[in-house]
C-alpha positions in Angstrom: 5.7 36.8 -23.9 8.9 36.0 -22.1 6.9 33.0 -20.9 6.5 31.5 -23.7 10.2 30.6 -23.8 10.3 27.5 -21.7 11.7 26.3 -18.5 15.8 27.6 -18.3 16.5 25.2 -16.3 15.0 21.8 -15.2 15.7 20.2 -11.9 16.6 16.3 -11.2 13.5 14.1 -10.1 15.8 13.3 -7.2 17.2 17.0 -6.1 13.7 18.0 -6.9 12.0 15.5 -3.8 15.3 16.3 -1.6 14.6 20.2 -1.7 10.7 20.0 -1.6 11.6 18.1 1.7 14.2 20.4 3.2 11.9 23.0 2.7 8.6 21.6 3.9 9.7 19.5 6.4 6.9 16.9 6.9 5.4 15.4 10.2 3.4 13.0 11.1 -0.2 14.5 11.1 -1.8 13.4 14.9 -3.6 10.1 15.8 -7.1 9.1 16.9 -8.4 6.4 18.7 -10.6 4.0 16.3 -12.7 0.7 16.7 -10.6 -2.4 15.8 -13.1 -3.2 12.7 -12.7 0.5 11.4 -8.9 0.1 11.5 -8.2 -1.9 7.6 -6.0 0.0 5.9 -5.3 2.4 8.6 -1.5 3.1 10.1 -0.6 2.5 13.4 0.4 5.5 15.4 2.0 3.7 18.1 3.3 -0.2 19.1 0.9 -2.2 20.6 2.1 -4.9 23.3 0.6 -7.8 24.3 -1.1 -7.8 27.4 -1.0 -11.7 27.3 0.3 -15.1 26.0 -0.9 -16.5 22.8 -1.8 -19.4 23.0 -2.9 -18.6 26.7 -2.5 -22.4 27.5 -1.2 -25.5 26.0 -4.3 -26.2 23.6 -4.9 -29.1 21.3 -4.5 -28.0 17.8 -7.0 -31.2 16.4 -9.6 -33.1 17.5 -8.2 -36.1 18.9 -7.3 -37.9 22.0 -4.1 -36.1 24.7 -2.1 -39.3 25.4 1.6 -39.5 27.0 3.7 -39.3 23.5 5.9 -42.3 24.5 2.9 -44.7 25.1 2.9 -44.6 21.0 6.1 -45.0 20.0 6.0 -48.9 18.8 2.2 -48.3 17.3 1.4 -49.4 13.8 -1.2 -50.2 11.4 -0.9 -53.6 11.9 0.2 -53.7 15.7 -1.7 -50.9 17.2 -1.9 -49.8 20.7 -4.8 -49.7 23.1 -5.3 -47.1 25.7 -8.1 -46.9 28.1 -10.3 -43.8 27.8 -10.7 -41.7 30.9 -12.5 -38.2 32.4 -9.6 -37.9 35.1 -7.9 -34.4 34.6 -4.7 -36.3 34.8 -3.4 -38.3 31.6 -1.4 -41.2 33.3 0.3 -44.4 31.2 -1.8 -46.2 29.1 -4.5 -43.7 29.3 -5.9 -41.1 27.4 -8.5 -38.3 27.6 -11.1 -37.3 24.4 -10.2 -34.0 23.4 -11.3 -31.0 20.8 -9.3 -28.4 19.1 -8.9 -25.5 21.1 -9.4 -27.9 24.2 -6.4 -27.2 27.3 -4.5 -29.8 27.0 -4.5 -31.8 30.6 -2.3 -32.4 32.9 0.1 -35.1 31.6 -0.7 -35.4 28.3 2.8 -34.7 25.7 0.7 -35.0 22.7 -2.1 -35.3 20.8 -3.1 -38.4 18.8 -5.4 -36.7 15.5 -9.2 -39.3 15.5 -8.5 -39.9 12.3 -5.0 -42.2 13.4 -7.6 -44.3 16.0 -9.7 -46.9 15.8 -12.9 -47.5 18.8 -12.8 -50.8 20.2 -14.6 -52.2 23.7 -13.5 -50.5 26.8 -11.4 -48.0 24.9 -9.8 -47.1 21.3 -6.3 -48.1 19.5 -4.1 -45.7 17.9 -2.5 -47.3 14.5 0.1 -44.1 14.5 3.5 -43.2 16.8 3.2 -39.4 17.7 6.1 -37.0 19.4 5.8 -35.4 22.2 4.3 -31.7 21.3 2.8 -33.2 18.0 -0.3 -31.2 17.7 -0.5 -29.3 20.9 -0.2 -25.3 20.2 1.9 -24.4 22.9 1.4 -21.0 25.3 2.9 -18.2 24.2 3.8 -19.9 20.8 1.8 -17.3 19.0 2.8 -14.3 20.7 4.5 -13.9 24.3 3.2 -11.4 26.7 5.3 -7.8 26.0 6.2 -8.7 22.4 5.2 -5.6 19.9 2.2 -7.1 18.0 1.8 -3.9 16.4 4.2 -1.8 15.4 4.2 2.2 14.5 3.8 3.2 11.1 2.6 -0.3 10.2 -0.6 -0.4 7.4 -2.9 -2.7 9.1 -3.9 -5.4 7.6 -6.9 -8.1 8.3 -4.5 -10.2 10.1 -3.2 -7.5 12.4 -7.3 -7.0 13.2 -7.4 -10.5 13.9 -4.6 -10.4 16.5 -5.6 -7.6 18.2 -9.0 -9.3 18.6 -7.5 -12.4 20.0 -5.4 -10.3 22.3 -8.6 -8.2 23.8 -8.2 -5.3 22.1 -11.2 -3.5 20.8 -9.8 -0.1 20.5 -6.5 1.0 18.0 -4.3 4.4 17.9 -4.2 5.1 14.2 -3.1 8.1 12.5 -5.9 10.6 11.3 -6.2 10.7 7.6 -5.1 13.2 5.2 -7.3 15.7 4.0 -6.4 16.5 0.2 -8.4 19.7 -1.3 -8.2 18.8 -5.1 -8.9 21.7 -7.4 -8.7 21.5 -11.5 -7.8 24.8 -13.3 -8.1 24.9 -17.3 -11.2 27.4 -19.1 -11.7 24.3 -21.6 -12.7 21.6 -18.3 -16.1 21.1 -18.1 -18.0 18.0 -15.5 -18.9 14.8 -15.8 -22.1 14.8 -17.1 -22.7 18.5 -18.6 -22.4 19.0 -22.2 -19.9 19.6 -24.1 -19.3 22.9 -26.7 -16.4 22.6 -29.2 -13.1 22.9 -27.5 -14.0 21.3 -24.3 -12.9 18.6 -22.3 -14.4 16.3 -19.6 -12.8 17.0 -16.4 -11.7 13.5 -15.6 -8.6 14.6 -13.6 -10.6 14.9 -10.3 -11.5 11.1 -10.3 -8.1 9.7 -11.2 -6.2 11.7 -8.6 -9.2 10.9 -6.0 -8.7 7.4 -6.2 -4.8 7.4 -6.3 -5.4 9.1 -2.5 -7.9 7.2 -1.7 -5.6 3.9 -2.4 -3.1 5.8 0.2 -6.3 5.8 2.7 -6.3 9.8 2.4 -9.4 11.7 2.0 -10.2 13.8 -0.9 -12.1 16.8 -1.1 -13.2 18.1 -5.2 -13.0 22.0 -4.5 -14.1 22.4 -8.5 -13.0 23.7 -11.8 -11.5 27.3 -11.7 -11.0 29.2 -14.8 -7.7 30.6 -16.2 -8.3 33.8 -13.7 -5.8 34.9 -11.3 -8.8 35.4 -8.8 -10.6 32.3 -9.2 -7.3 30.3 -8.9 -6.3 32.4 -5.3 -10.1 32.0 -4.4 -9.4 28.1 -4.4 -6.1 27.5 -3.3 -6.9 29.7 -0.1 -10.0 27.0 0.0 -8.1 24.1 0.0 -5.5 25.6 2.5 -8.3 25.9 4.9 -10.1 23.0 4.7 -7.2 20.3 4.1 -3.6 19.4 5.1 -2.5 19.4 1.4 -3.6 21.2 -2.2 -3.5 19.4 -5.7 -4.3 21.6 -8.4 -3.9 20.5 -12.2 -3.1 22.3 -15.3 -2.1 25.6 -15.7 1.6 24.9 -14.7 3.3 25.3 -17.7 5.1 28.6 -19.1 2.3 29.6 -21.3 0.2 32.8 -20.8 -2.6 31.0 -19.1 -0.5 28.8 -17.1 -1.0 30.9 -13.8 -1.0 28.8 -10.8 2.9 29.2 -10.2 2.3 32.6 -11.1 -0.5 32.9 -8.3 1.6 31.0 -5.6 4.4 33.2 -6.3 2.1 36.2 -5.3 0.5 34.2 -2.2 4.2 34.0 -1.0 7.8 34.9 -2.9 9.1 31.6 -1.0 6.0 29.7 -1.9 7.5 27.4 -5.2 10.1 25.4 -4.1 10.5 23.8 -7.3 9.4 24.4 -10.9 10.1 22.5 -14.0 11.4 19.0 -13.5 14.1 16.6 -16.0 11.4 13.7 -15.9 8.6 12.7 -18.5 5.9 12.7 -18.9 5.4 15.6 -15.7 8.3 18.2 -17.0 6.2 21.1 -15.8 5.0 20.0 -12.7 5.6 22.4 -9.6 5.9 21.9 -6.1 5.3 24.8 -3.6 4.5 25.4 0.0 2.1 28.3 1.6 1.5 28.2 5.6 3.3 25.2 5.6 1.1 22.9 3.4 2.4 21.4 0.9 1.1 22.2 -2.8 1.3 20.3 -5.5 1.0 22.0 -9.0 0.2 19.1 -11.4 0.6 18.9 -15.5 -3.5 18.7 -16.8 -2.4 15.7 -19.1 -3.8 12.9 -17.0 -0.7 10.6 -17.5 1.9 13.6 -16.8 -0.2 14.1 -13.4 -0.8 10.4 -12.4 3.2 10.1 -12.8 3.7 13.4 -10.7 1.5 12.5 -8.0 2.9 8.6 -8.1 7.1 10.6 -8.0 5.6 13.4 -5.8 2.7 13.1 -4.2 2.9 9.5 -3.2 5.5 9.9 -1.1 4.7 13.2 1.0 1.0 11.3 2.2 3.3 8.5 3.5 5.5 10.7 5.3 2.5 12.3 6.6 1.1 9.2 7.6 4.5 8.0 8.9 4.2 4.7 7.5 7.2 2.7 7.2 8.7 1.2 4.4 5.5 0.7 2.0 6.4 0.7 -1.8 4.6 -0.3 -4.9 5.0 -4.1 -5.4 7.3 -4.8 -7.9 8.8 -7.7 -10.1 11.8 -8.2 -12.5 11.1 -8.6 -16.5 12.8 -9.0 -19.7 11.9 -6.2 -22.3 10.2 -7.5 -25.2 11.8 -4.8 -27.4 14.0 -1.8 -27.2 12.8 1.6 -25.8 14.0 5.0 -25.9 15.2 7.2 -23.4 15.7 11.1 -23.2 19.1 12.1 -22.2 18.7 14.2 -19.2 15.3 13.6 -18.3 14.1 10.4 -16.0 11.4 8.7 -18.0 8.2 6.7 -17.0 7.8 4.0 -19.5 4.0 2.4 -19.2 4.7 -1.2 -19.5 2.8 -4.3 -19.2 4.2 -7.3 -17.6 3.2 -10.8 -19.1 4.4 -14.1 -17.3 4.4 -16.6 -20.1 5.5 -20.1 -19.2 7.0 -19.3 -16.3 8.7 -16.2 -17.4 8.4 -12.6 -16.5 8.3 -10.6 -19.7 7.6 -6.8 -20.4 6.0 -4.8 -23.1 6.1 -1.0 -23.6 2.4 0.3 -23.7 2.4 2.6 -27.1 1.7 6.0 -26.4 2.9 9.3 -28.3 1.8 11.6 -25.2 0.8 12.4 -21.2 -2.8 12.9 -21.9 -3.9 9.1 -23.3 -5.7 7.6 -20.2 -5.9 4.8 -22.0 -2.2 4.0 -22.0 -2.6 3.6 -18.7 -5.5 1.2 -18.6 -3.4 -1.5 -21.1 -0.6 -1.0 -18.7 0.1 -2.5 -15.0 3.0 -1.2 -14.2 6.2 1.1 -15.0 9.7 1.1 -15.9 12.0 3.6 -15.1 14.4 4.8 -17.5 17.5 6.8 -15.9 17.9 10.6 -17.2 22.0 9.1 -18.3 20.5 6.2 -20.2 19.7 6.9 -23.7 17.2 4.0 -23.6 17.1 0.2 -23.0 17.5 -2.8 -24.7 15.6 -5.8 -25.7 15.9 -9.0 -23.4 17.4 -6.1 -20.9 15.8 -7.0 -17.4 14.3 -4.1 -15.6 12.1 -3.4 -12.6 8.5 -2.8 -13.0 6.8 -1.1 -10.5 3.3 -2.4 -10.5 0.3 -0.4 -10.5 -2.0 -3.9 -11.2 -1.2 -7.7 -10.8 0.8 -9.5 -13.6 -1.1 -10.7 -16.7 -1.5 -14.4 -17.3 -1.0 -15.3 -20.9 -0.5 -19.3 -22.2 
């Protein structure tokens, strides 16, 4: 029963991270070599140079006609200029040559004159517009030199990274390999999607929130099942999980209560194994972190909010380190409250919000919810505000940061 009393002491959200870290250590997990259109989403694992200039020549940037720029200057709409239209590979005075975007640009030729700023007329064609030398040429080298980093380490690539590469040559990408998360959900009352239901029984719907939040991160999840509230079933699992992935997520039983045994059984796996149990944040207060053969374990609350908040203040940021990406955080936007919230003195709270722009200004509106386990709470809301454990709340009209977990809503 001495369980039952609580946690004696609960641990900052920020000294909770900092130890968890000290103790575990993270690294980068290795790379792999990948096909350029497999890499979206991906992180780079090392910088990519280019081999090359881009553009690799002066190219025309319109369809057109290459002219010598100062043949135009004095052109108008209503005192063109004629020029005499040549195949020569050399642009000389008073000449031009018919050209296409993408087209080298010849030899000299300062500028580009767009078709839709010429006329035709016998023998040749008039340009009714002056044009500066460079106007719509793309010169070499203007969209990348040869040796600059056109990828860099730890970068997420995007569809525009692909695209580079691609112009550059490069079918191949070093990328590192994803992370392999073993998820496992603990609690005698969880039952699957789809099976029915006896009095006193939940679905487990856990397993697909947390599976999408890695897959989001570009991690891999692996559902390892439900185990009971059983010492043996719970080891059985976790030693699963420590097998087949780089990181364990279990949920529920992580409480003090008699059948919140997965601290209890981690403890027995290794004295050294929880780093940290009991944390001054809500919703999440009993969420525990731990490590066994160095893989980190993550002992999340069963209320769905309380473990979508630990895995966004826990998890979150040990798959980046282990991805080494650099410098990727949730978008975010500044709001005026619509009304005044509470805080809890001593404990960092996640406030679900939603963020409204409304004539051109960013407001914010606390998303009602009495607990951690109403999902729905977090389907009305697209974002969070964070309210500081020394804040007793925040005021109306105050303007916070919301961290979004969805775009802004659009209201009239």
């Amino acid at each position: 029963m001495a369980r039952l009393k609580g946690f004696e002491k609960l641990i900052s959200v920020d000294d909770a991270l900092e130890s968890f870290f000290d103790a575990l250590k993270p690294k980068r997990l290795q790379s792999e070599s990948i096909p350029i259109e497999d890499a979206m989403k991906r992180v780079a694992a090392e910088n990519v140079l280019a081999s090359t200039d881009l553009p690799r020549f002066d190219r025309s940037a319109v369809d057109g006609y290459a002219i010598r720029a100062g043949d135009t200057f004095d052109a108008t709409q209503f005192k063109p200029r004629s020029f005499k239209l040549i195949r020569e590979k050399i642009v000389h005075k008073g000449c031009a040559k018919e050209i296409w975007t993408g087209n080298t640009v010849p030899e000299g030729a300062t500028a580009v004159v767009m078709l839709e700023h010429t006329r035709k007329v016998k023998n040749g064609f008039e340009i009714v517009k002056p044009v500066t030398p460079g106007e719509n040429i793309s010169r070499k080298g203007e969209d990348i030199r040869k040796g600059e980093r056109a990828l860099e380490t730890g970068t997420r690539i995007n569809a525009y990274h692909v695209g580079l590469l691609a112009a550059l040559g490069i079918s191949k990408v070093d990328v590192v390999r994803k992370p392999r998360i073993a998820i496992v959900s603990t609690g005698n009352e969880l039952v699957e999607l789809g099976k029915g239901l006896s009095p006193g029984q939940i679905v487990n719907s856990n397993r697909f929130v947390l599976s999408g939040l890695c897959r989001e991160l570009d991690a891999e999840p692996e559902y390892l099942g439900i185990a009971g509230d059983d010492e043996e079933e719970i080891r059985a699992k976790i030693a699963e999980g420590l097998t087949k992935a780089d990181v364990v997520i279990t949920t529920g039983g992580t409480s003090v209560g008699v059948a919140d045994l997965v601290p209890l059984v981690i403890g027995k796996l290794d004295k050294k194994g929880i780093v940290v149990h009991g944390v001054a944040m809500r919703p999440g207060m009993p969420t525990a972190l731990g490590i066994l053969k160095e893989k980190p374990i993550f002992v999340l609350s069963g209320n769905p909010v309380a473990a979508v908040f630990g895995f966004e203040v826990f998890v979150r940021p040990t798959l980046l380190e282990l991805l080494g990406v650099q410098n990727e955080t949730r978008p975010w936007v500044e709001a005026r409250l619509t009304k005044r919230v509470a805080g809890a003195l001593g404990r960092r709270v996640y406030l679900r919000v939603k963020a409204i722009e409304q004539k051109g200004e960013l407001r914010t509106e606390p998303v009602s919810a009495k607990g951690s386990g109403l999902l729905s709470s977090l389907t009305k809301a697209n974002g969070y505000v964070v309210i500081p454990d020394d804040r007793e709340g925040l005021d109306k009209d105050e303007k916070v940061t919301v961290h979004l977990l969805s775009p802004v809503a659009k209201e009239d």
